[in-house]
TIGUVO-314122 format. One record per residue: residue number from 1; y, z, x of N, C-alpha, C, O, CB in turn. Coordinates in steps of 0.001 Angstrom, whole numbers, plus 500000, padded with zeros to 6 digits. Glycine has a CB too. Layout:
BEGIN
SITE num    nyy    nzz    nxx   cayy   cazz   caxx    cyy    czz    cxx    oyy    ozz    oxx   cbyy   cbzz   cbxx
SITE NUM      Y      Z      X      Y      Z      X      Y      Z      X      Y      Z      X      Y      Z      X
...
***
This chain:
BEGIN
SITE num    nyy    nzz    nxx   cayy   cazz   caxx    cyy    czz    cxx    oyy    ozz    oxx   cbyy   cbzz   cbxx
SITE   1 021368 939429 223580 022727 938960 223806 023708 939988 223243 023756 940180 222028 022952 937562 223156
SITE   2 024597 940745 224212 025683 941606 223262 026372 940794 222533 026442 939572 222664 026743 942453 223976
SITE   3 026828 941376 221851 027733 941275 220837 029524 941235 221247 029932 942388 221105 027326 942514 219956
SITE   4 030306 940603 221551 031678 941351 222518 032629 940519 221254 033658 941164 221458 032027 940678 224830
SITE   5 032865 939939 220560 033823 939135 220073 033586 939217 218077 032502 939225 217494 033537 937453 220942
SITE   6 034682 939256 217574 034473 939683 216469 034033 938321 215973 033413 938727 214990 035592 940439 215835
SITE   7 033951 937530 215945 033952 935826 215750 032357 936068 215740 031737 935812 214709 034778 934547 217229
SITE   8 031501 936697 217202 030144 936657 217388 029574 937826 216572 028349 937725 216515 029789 936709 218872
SITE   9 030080 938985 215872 029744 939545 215295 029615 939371 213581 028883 939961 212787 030241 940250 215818
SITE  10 030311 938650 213437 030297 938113 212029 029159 936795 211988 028425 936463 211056 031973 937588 211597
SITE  11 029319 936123 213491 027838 935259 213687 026424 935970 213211 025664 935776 212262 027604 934955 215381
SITE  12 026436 936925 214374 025331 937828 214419 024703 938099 212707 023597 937761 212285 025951 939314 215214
SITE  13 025933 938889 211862 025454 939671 210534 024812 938366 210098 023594 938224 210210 026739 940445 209358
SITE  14 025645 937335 209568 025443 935708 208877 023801 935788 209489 023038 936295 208666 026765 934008 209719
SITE  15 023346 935497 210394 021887 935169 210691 020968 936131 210631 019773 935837 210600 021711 934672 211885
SITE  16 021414 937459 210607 020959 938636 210336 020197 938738 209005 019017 939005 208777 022010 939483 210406
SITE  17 021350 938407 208101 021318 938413 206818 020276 936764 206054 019796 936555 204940 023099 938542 206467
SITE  18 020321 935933 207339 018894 935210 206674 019867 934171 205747 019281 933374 205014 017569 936509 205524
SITE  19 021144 934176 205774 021900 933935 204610 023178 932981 204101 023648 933500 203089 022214 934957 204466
SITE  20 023842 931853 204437 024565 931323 204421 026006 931288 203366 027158 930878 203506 023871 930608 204552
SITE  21 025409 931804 202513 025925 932110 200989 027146 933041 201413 028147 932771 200750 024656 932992 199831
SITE  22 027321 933985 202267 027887 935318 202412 029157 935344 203186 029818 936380 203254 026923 936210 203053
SITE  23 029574 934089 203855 030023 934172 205225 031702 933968 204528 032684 933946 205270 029242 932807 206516
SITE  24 031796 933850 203223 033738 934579 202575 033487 935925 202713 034509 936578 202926 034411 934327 200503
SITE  25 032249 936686 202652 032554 938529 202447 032404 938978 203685 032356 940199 203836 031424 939535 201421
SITE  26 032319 938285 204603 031972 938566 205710 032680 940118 206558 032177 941150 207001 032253 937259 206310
SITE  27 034070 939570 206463 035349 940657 206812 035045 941540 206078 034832 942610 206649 036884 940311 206557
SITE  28 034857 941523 204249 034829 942444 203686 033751 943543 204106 033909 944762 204031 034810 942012 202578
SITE  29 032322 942679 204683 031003 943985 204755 031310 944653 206141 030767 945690 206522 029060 943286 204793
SITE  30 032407 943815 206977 032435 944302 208208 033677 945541 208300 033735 946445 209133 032642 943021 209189
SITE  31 034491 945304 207333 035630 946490 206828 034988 947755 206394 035351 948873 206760 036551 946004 205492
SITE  32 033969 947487 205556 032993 948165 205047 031908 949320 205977 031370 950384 205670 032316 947076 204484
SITE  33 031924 948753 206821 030933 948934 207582 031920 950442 208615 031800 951638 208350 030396 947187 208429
SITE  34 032555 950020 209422 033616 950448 209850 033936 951643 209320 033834 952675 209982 034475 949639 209721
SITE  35 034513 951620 207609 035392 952634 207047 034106 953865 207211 034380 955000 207600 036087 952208 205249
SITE  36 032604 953417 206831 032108 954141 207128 031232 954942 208344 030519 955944 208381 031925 953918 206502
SITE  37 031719 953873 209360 031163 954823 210451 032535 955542 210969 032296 956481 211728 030277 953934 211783
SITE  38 034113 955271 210688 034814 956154 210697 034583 957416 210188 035231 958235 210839 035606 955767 210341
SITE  39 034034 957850 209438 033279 959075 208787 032384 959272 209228 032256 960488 209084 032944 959129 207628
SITE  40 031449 958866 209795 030303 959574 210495 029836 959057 211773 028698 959193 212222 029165 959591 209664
SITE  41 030810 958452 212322 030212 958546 214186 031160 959590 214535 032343 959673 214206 030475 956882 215473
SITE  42 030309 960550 215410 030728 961751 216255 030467 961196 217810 029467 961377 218505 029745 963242 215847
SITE  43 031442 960607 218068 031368 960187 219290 032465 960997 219839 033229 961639 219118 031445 958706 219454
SITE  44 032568 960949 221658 033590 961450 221817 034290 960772 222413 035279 961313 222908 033554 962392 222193
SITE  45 034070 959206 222639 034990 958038 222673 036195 958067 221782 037300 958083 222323 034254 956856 222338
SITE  46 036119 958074 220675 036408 959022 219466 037587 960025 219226 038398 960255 218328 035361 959808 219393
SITE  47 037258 960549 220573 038422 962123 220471 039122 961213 220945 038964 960037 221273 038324 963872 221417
SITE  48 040468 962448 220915 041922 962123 221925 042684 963543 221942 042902 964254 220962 043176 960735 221142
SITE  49 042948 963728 222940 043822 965160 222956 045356 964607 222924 045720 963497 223313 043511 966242 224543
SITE  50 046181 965653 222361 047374 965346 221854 047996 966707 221867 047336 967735 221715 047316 964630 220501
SITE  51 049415 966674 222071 050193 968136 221937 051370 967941 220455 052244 967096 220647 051275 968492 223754
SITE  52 051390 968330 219708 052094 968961 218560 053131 969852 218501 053133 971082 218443 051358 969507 217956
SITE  53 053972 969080 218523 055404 970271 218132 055550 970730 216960 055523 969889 216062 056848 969753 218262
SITE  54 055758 972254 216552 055820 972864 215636 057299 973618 215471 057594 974590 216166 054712 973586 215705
SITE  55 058047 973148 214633 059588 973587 214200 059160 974628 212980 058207 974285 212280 060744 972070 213568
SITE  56 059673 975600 212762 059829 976118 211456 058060 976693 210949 057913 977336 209909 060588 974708 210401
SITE  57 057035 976389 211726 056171 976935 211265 054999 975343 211113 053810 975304 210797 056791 977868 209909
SITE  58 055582 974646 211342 055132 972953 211181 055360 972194 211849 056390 972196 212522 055483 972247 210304
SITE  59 054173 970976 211905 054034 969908 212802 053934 968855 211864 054111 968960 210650 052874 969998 213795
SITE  60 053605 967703 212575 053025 966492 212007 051580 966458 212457 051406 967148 213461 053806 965193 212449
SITE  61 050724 965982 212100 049479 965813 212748 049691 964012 213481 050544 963176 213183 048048 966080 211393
SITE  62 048791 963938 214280 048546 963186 214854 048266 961699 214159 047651 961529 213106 047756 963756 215467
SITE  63 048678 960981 214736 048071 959562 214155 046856 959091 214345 046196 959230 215375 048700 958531 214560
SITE  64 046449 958382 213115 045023 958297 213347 043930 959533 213231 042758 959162 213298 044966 957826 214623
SITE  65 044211 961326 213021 043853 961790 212568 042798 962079 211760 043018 961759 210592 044361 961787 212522
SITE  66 041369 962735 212024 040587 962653 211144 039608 963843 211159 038548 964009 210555 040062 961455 211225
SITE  67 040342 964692 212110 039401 966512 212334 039684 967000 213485 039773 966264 214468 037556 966615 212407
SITE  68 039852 968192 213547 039850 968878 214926 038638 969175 215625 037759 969504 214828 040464 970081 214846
SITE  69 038274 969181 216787 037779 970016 217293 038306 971317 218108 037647 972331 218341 037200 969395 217771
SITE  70 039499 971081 218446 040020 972537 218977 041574 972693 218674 041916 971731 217986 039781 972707 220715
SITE  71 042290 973264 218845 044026 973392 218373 044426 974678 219050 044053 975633 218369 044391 973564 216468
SITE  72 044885 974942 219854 045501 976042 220943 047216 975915 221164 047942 974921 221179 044701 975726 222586
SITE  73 047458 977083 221295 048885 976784 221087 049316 977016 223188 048486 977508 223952 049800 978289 219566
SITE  74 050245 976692 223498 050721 976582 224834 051167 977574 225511 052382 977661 225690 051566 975824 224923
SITE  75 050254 978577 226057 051055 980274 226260 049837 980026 227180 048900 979230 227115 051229 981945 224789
SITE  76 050281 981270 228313 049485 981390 228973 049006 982989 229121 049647 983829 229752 049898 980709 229976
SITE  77 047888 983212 228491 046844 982024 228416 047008 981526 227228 047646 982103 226347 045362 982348 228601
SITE  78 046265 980048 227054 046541 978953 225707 045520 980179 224927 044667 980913 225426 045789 976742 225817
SITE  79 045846 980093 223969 044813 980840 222558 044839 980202 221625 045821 979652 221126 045143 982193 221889
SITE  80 043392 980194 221152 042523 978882 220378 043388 979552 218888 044126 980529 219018 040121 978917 220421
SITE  81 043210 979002 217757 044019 978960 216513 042759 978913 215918 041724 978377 216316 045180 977768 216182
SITE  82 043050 979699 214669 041581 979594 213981 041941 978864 212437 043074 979000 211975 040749 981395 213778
SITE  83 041036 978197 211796 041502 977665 210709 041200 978110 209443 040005 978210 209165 041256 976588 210750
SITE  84 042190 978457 208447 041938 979518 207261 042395 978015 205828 042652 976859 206163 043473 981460 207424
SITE  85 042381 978304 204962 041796 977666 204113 043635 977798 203609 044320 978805 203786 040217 978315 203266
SITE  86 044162 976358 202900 045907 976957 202859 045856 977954 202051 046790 978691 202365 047184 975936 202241
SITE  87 045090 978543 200881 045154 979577 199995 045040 981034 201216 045608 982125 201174 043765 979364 198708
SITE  88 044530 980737 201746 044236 982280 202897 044975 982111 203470 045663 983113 203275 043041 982654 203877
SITE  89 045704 981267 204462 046697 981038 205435 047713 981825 204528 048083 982965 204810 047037 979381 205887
SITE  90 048273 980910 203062 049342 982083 202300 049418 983537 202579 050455 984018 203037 049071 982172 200862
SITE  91 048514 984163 202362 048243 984953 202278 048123 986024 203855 048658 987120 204022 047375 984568 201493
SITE  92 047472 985452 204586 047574 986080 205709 048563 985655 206896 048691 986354 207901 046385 986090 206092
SITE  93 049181 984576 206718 050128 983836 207955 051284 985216 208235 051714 985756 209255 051157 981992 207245
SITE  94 051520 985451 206603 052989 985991 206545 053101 987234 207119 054126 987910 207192 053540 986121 205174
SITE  95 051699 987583 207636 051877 988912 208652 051841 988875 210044 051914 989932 210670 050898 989852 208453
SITE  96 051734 987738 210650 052035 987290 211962 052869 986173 212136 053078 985351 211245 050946 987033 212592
SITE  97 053386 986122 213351 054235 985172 213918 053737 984394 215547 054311 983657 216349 055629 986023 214019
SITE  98 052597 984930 215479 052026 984434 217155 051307 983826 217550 050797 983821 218670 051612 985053 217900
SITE  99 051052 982846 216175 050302 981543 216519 048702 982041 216484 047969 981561 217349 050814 980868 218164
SITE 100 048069 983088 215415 046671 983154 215062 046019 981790 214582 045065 981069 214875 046529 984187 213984
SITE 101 046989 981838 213749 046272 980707 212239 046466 979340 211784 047552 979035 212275 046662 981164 210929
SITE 102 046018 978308 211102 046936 977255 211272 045922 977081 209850 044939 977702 209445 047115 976091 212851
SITE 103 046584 976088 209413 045655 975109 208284 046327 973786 208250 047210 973537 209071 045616 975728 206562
SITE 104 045933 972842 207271 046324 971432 206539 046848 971054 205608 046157 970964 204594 045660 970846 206282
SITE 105 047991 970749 205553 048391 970256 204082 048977 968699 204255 050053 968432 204791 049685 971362 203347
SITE 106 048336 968033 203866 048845 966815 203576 048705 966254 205104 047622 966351 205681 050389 966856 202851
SITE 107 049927 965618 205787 049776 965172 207015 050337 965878 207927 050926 965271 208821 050129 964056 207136
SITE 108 050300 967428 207943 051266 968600 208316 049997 969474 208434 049150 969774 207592 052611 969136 207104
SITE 109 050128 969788 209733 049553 970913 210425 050774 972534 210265 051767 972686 210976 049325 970238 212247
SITE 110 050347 973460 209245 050898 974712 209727 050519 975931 210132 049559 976491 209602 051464 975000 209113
SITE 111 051152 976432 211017 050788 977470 212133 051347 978414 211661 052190 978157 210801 051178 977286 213562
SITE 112 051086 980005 212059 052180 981322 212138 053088 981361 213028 053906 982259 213231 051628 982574 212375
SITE 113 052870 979828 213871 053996 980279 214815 055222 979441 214586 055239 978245 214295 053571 980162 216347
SITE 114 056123 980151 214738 057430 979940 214183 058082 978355 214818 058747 977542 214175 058411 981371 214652
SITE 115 057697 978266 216091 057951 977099 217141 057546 976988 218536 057850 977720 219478 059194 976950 217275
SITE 116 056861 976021 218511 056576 976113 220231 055542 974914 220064 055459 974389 218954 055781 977877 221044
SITE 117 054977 974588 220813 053842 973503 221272 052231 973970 221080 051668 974955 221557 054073 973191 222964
SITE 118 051688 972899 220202 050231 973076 219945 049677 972197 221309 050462 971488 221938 049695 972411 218259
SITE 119 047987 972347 221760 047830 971126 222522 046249 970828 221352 045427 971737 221242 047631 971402 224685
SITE 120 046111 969868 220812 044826 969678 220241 043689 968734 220751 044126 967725 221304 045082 969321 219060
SITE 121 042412 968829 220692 041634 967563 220442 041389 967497 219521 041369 968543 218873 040656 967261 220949
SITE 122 041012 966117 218807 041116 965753 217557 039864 964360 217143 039701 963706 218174 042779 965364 217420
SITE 123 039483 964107 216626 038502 962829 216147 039222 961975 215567 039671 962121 214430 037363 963096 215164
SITE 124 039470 960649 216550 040751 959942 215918 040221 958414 215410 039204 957867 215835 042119 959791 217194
SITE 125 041031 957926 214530 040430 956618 213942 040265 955625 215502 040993 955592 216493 041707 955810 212542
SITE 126 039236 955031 215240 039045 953608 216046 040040 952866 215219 040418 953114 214074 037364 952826 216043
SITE 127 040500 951601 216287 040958 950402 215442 039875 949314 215261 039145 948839 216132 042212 949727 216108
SITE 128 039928 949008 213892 039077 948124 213257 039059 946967 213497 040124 946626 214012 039155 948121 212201
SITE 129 037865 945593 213296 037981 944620 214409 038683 943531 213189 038843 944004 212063 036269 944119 215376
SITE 130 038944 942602 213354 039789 941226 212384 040213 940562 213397 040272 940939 214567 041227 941542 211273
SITE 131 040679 938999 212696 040775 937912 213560 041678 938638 214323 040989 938790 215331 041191 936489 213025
SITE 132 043156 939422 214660 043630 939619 215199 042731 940831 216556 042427 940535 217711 044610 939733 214332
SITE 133 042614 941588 216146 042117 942357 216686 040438 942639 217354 039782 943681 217338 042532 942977 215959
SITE 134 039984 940904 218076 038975 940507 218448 037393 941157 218828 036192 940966 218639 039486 940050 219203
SITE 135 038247 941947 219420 037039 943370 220627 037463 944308 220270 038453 944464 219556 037078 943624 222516
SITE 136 036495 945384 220896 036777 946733 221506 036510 947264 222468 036875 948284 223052 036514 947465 221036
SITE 137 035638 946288 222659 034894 946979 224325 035837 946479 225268 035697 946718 226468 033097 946317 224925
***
């Protein structure tokens, strides 16, 4: 029997678990569960491509955010951005302006390029299931 309804999935664990005792932590093991396959499913359900405006050398990153797989800036031809560590980016950004390099700080993507449009794919959070938020499939 699949599983489609968060109601039947919290069924499912409860009988799983052999266990009656459990069914207040229920949300909690299923929050649980979640935070960590947010960290380690590599799915590519998963991705989402997104374009990034960069003012001044900076963007915002994406919502839901959680790794790149690619980051190219919008020229033709697009050219892939390579990612340097922010201590190296210091260090090496300040000799180009043409969109080589990029790194992370905080929730800010920065580039060498002064302004123009990133296009990225990215590994983005799923939304997590709760009474509100029933399914996913």
């Amino acid at each position: 029997m699949p599983i489609t309804t968060y109601s039947e999935l919290k069924t499912e664990v409860a009988n799983f678990a052999h266990r009656d005792d459990i069914t207040s932590s229920m949300d909690t093991f299923i929050d649980l569960a979640e935070a960590d396959m947010q960290v380690r499913a590599r799915m590519v359900e998963f991705e989402a491509t997104g374009t990034i405006s960069i003012t001044s050398g900076s963007g915002s990153l994406p919502s839901g955010f959680l790794g790149f797989r690619s980051v190219y800036v919008d020229l033709s031809p697009n050219r892939p951005l390579s990612y340097l560590t922010p201590d190296r980016f210091a260090v090496l950004a300040q000799n180009y302006s043409v969109g080589r390099y990029y790194t992370i700080t905080g929730s800010n993507i920065k580039t060498d390029l002064e302004s123009g449009n990133l296009t990225a794919t990215y590994k983005a959070k799923f939304t997590p299931l709760s009474d509100s938020n029933t399914s996913n499939c």
